[in-house]
C-alpha positions, 0 to 999 in steps of 0.5 A, a space after each residue: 134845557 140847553 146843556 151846553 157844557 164846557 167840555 173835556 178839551 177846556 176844562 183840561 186846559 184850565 186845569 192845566 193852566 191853573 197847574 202851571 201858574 203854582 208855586 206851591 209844592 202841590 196843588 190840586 184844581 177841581 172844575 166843575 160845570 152844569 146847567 139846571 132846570 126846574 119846574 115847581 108847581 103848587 095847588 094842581 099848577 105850575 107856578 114857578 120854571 127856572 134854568 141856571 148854569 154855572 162854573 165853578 173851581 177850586 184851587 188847593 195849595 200845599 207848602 209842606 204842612 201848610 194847606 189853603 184853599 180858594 174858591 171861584 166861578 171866573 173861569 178865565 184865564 186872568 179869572 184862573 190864575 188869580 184864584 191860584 195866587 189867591 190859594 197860594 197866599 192863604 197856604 203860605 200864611 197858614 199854621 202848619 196841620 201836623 197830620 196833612 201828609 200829601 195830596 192823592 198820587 195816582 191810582 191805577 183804576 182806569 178811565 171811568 165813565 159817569 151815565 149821560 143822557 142827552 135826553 135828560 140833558 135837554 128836556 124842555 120846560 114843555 117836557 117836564 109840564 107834560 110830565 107834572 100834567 100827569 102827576 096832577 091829573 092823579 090828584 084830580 082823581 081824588 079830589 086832591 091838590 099837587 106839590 112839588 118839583 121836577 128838575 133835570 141836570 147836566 154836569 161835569 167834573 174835572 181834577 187834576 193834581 201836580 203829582 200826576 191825578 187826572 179826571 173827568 166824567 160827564 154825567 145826568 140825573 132827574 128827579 120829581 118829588 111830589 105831595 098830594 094834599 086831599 081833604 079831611 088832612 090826608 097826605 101822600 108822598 112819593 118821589 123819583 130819582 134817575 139819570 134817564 128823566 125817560 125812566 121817570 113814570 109821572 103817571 105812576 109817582 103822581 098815583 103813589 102819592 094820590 092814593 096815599 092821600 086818599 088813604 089817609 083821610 080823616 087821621 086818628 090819634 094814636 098813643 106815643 109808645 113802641 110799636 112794630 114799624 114797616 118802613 117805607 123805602 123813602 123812611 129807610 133811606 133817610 135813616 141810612 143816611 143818618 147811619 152812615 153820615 153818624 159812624 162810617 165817616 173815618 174822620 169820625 172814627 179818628 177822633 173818636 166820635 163814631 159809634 163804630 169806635 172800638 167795634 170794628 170786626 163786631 158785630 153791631 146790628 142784625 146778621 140780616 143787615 148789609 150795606 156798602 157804598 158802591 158810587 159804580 153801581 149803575 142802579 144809582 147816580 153813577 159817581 166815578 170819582 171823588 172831589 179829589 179825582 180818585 177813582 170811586 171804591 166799593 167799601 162793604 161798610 156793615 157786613 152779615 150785621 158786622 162793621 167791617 169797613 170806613 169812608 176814606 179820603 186821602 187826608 184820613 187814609 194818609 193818617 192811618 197809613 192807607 189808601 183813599 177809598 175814594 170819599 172826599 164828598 158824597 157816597 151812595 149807600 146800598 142795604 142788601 135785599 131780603 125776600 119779602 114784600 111789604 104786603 106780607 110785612 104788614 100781614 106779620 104785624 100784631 099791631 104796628 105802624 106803617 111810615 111813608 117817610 120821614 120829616 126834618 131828621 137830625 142826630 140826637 146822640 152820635 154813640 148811639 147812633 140816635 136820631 130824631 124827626 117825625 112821621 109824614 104824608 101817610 102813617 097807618 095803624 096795624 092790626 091783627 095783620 092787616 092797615 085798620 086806618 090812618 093815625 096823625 103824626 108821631 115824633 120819634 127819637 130812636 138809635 139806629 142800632 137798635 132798630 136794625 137790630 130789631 129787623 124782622 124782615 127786609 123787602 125784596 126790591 131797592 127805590 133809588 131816593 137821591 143817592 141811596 138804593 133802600 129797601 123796605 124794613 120790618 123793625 120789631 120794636 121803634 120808639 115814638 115819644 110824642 104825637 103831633 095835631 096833624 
């Protein structure tokens, strides 16, 4: 893949001159670049390569109360200053909003870095088909099919503001997602996100989602109810996505929508429980800064099972008084490890089930922090501690509160799946409500 970005010297340029060419009281520009690559393949083959670049930014102006933004992908110079007279038209015909404050000053955080890897930036169509070559001839190895992608990205982030924010960061990230489709309805799943597509052990990701396969041959029915539950990293972090994106949004909060609401400094799920966002952390897709250019903050969302902090961006923090913690778009959620394995979680269990992953989750219930979905490609019955076989499908509906505090035991070890670092969970007690013919 060439990944010839634009580069910190133009896009600067581009900022600057997008600044220039404003009227308006405040104006901020974001510029964004990056080239993308793809390989799919489908039944153990390739089927599918693609490559795209693109630019794009986004012009926000403000006359005192009254904000509109614009959105391009010319990025030249007739290109940039009619996007800002595009921006500047829409503000001055806007209603004003009586809670807009200001857009973000400065901050005192210092030149910060994302994680770029040249070799990510450049992996060849030839390197990712050596790499999807692996994960298939796991598959082969127990007469199972292959699905899935391997993609590798290059990009970059530019913002500036007229009251002085400047920002920028290049960064990288590779991914492969796999699903081996055995005979007699057995299915495996398994999934890699990193900066460096070198850390990227094909081999190992295509023998995860095999042998899941092979395991799961020849499914059982299994009766809808509450059962122990052993949740894979990949159910995890699907569920604390949810969690956070239901609850620790601060807009949310303010409106009055969040199940956080009037439970701040309370305890709300088990004291085992902890998680932060932190887009610094170098065990995740390092994230320096927010789509407003301000620098990235560690916020301790759920600490010792207490709600102890909220997602801010400097909209909602001007209307509470305080400074933006750095959340205009995107988080990286983190729970805190506990001491055990997954091998021992299953040997606790009386009866219970063990979920790969989940499918196609969404809210049920905001206050309760309730979402819905279904198991997929490898759920297992649990009996007297030990996997007796695998069970087709259920259908879920379950309030994330209850169930984190309803934990019985939390793995040791974190999997980065996109951006959240999980670990595996024991919930004591998860609802099923229906099972499924597959």
């Amino acid at each position: 893949m060439k990944a010839a970005l634009m580069g910190e010297e133009r896009m600067r340029a581009m900022l600057e001159l997008a600044l220039a060419h404003s009227p308006a009281d405040q104006t901020e520009v974001a510029l964004s670049a990056g080239h993308w690559a793809l390989t799919r393949f489908a039944n153990s083959a390739i089927h599918q390569n693609m490559a795209s670049g693109n630019a794009g930014m986004n012009v926000r102006a403000v006359f005192g109360k009254k904000v509109a933004s614009a959105s391009s992908n010319v990025i030249d110079e007739a290109g940039v200053r009619a996007l800002v007279d595009r921006a500047v038209d829409m503000a001055r015909h806007q209603d004003e909003n009586p809670d807009f404050v200001s857009l973000p000053e400065p901050t005192d955080g210092g030149s910060r870095e994302g994680r770029y890897i040249g070799a990510t930036a450049e992996c060849s169509a030839e390197q990712r088909a050596e790499m999807v070559r692996a994960i298939i001839g796991e598959s082969d190895r127990v007469d199972a099919s292959a699905a899935g992608s391997l993609s590798v990205r290059a990009y970059e982030r530019a913002v500036a503001n007229s009251l002085g924010v400047r920002a920028y960061s290049r960064s990288t990230s590779a991914g492969v997602t796999t699903v081996a489709t055995g005979p007699d309805g057995g299915f495996g799943y398994a999934a890699a996100t990193v900066n460096d597509v070198g850390e990227i052990d094909a081999r190992a990701v295509g023998q995860e989602a095999a042998q899941l396969a092979s395991m799961s041959r020849n499914p059982a029915d299994v009766e809808p109810g509450e059962y122990e539950c052993v949740l894979s990293p990949y159910a995890v972090a699907d569920m604390m996505a949810a969690f956070i994106g239901m609850g620790f949004w601060a807009l949310a909060y303010q409106e009055g929508r969040s199940f956080v609401c009037g439970k701040m400094g309370e305890k709300i799920v088990d004291p085992s429980v902890s998680i932060w966002d932190d887009g610094l952390d170098p065990r995740t897709i390092i994230t320096p800064y927010d789509g407003e250019g301000v620098p990235k903050q560690r916020v301790d969302l759920v600490k010792d099972g207490v709600a102890t902090g909220l997602l801010y961006d400097s909209y909602t923090a001007h209307r509470e008084g305080k400074k933006s913690t750095g959340h205009a778009g995107g988080f990286n959620p983190i729970m805190a490890t506990g001491n055990a394995t997954v091998e021992e979680m299953i040997a606790s269990t009386k009866r219970g089930l063990l979920v790969t992953r989940f499918h196609y989750t969404n809210t049920a219930h905001l206050m309760t922090a309730s979402f819905t979905g279904m198991t997929r490609d490898g759920t297992f019955l649990i009996e007297n501690g030990r996997i007796v076989g695998p069970v087709r499908n259920l259908r879920f509906t379950q309030s994330i509160l209850e169930a984190l505090s309803n934990v019985d035991m939390i793995g040791r070890g974190l999997k980065l799946v996109n951006s959240t670092l999980a670990p595996a969970l024991k919930i004591g007690k998860w609802r099923f409500t229906s099972a499924t013919e597959f």
